[in-house]
C-alpha positions as CSV (number, residue, x, y, z in Angstrom):
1,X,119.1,71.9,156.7
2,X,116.9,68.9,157.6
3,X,114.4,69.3,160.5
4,X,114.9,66.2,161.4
5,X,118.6,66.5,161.5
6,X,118.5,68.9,163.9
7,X,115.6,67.1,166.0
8,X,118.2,64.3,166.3
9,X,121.4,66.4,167.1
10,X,119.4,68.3,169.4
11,X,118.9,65.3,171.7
12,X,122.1,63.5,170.9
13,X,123.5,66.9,172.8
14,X,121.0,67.2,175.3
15,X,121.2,63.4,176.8
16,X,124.2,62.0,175.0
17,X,121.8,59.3,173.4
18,X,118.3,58.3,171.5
19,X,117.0,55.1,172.6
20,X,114.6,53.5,170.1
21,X,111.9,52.5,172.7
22,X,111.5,56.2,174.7
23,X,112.7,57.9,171.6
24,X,110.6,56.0,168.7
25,X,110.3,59.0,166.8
26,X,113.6,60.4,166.6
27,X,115.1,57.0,166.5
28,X,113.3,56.8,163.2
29,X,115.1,59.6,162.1
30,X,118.1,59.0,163.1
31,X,118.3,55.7,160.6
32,X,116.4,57.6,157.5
33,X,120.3,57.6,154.8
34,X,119.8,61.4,154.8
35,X,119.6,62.0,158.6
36,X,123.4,59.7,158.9
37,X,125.0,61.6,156.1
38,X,124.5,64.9,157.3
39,X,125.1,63.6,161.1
40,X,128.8,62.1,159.4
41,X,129.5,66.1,158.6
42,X,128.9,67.4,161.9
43,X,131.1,64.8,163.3
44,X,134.5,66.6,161.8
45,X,134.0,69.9,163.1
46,X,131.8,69.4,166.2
47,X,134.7,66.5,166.7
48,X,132.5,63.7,167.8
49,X,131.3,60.3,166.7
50,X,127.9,58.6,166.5
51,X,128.1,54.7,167.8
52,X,125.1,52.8,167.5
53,X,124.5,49.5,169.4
54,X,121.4,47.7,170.2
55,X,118.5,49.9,170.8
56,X,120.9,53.1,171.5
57,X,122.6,55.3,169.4
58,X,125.2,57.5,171.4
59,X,126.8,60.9,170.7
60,X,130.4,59.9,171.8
61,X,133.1,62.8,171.9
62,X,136.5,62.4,170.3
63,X,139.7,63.4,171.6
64,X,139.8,66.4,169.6
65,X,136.3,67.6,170.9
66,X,136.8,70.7,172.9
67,X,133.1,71.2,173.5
68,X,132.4,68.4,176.0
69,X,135.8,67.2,177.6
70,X,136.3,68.1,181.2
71,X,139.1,69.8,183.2
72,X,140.3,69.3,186.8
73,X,137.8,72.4,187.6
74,X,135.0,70.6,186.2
75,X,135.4,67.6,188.2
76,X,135.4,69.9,191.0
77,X,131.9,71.4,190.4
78,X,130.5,68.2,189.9
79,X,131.4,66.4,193.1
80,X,130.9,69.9,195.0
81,X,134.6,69.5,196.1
82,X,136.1,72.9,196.0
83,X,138.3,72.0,198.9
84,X,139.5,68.8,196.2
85,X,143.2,69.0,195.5
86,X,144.8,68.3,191.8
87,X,146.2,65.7,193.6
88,X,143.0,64.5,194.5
89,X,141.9,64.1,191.3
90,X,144.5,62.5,189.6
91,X,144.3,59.5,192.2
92,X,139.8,59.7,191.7
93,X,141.2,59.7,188.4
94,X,142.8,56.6,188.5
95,X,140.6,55.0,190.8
96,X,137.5,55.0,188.7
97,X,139.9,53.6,185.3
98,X,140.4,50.8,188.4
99,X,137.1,50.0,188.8
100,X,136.4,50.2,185.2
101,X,139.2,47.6,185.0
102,X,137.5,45.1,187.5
103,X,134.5,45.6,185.6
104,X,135.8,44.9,181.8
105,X,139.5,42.5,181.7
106,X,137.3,39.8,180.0
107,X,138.2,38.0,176.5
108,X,134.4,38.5,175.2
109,X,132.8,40.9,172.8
110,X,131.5,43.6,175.1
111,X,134.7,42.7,178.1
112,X,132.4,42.8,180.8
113,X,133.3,39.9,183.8
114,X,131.1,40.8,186.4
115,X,128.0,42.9,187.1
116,X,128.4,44.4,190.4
117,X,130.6,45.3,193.5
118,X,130.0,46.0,196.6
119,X,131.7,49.6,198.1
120,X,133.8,47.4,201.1
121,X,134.8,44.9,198.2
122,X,136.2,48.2,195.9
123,X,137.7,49.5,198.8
124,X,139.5,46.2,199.5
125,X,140.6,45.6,196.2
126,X,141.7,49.4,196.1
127,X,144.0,48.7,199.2
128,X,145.2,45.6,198.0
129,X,146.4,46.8,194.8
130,X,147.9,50.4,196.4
131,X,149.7,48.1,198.6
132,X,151.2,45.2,196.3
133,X,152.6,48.2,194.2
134,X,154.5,50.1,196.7
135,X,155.9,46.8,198.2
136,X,156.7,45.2,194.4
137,X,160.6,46.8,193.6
138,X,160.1,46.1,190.1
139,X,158.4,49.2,189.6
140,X,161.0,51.3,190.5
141,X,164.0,50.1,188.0
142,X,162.2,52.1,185.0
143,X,160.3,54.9,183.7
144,X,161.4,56.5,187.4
145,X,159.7,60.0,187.4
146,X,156.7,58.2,186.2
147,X,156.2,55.9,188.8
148,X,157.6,58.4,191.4
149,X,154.6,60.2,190.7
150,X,152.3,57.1,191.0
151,X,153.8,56.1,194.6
152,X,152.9,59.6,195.5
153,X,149.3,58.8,194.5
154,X,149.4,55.0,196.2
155,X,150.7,57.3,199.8
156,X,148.1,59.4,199.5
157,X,145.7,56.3,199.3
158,X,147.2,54.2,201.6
159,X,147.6,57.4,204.5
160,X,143.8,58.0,204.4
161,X,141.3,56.4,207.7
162,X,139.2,54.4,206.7
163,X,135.8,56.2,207.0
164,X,132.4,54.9,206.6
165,X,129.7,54.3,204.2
166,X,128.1,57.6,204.7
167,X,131.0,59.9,204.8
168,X,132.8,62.5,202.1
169,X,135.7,63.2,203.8
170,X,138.5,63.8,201.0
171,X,141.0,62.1,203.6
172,X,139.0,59.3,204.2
173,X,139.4,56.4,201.7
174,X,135.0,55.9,201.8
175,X,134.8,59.7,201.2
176,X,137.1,59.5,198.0
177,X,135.3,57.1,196.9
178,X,131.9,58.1,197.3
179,X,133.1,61.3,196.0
180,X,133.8,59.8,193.1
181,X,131.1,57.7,192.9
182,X,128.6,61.6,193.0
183,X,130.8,62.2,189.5
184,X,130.3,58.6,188.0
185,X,126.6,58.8,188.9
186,X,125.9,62.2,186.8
187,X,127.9,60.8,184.1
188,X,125.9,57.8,183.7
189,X,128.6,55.4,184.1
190,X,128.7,54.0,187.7
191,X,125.3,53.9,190.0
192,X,125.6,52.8,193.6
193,X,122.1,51.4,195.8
194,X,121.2,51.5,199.2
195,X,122.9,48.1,199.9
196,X,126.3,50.4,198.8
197,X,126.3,47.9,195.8
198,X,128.3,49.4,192.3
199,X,127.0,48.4,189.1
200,X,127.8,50.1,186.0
201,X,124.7,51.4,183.7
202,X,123.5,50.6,180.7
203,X,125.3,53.3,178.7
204,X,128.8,52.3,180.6
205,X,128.2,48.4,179.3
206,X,127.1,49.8,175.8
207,X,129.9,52.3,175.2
208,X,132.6,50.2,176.5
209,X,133.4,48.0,173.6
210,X,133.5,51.1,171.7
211,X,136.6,52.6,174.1
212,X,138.2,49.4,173.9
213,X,138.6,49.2,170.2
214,X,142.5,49.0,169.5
215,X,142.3,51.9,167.7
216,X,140.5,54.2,170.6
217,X,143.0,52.5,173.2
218,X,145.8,53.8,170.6
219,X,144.6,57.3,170.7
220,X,144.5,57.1,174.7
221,X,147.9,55.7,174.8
222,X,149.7,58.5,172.8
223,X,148.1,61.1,174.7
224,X,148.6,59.5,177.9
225,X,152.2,59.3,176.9
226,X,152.4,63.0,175.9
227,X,150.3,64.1,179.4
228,X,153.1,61.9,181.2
229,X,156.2,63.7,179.5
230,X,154.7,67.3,179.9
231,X,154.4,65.8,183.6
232,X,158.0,64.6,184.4
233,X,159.4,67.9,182.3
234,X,157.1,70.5,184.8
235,X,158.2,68.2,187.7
236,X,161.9,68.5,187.0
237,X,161.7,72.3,186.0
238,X,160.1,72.9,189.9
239,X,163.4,70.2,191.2
């Protein structure tokens, strides 16, 4: 095999990317016909795709990949929260595909409609949403395990304190945040400053076109669907 194959693979799995103006050499590589053919056979097996956009290309797992997805225990160790509840997670979980949300719902290329929060704005927007659902009725007529299990999540949010800026308190609403905030920073997705100001980072506005290709949001629906079922059918063995 190619040397410079492996150079490039190397660092695609070391830092999830190459970027052509830190990385000139391997970035060279990387576009030599050679170097993307044997790159396309790894991608199979190793179950991953390469997505190149601007000066970055990116090593992007699939939903197949069983090498670099995480589990609930994961997310633990990387928020240091071994005192976190399943429960917890599921509503971090949704939280941070929330603030993605308020981040990418425009009609343009690359969806992005803003290019920062601040942590009290989130937090607001967090409440306001948690609240309009559990006093909406229209939620409850269908799909009723499901969103039995989703009020359960919007309680647990709306029964936290408040907290403050500094704090990560599980049952404080700032300490769930910020918790999640320590797993969005090590991802490279979410960054917050010392103004408690949320802006995503370069490889979240870069790789979010790619996850909102109707074919990705497909895959994510069907196995969202399928987590939901296996869900409701543990839930109503424990009833």
């Amino acid at each position: 095999m190619d040397t410079k194959v492996l150079a490039v693979f190397h660092a695609l799995l070391k830092k999830g990317w190459i970027d052509r103006q830190s990385d000139h050499i391997l970035w060279e590589y990387s576009m030599e016909p050679d170097v993307i053919d044997e790159l396309e056979l790894f991608q199979s097996e190793f179950g991953f795709e390469n997505y190149r956009v601007r000066d970055r290309l990116y090593l992007t797992p699939t939903q197949d990949n069983d090498l670099f997805l995480k589990n609930n225990d994961d997310f633990k160790k990387d928020i240091s929260g071994n005192e976190v509840k399943n429960r917890d997670i599921y509503l971090m979980n949704f939280i941070a595909i929330y603030l993605l949300y308020l981040f990418f719902n425009a009609e343009t290329l690359d969806g992005l409609c803003r290019n920062m929060i601040s942590e009290e704005d989130f937090i607001a927007e967090l409440n306001h949403y948690f609240e309009s659902y559990e006093k909406s009725e229209s939620h409850k007529e269908d799909f009723y395990d499901y969103n039995e299990n989703f009020s359960v999540l919007c309680n647990d949010w709306l029964s936290k304190t408040e907290g403050d800026f500094s704090t990560y308190k599980i049952n404080t609403k700032y300490g769930t945040v910020n918790k999640l905030l320590v797993k969005l920073k090590a991802d490279d997705i979410f960054v917050k400053d010392e103004n408690h100001i949320i802006k995503p980072t370069q490889k979240c506005k870069d790789l979010m076109p790619y996850f909102l290709r109707k074919d990705r949001i497909s895959d994510i629906n069907k196995k969202l669907q399928k987590e939901g079922e296996y869900a409701t059918a543990e839930q109503n063995k424990n009833r």
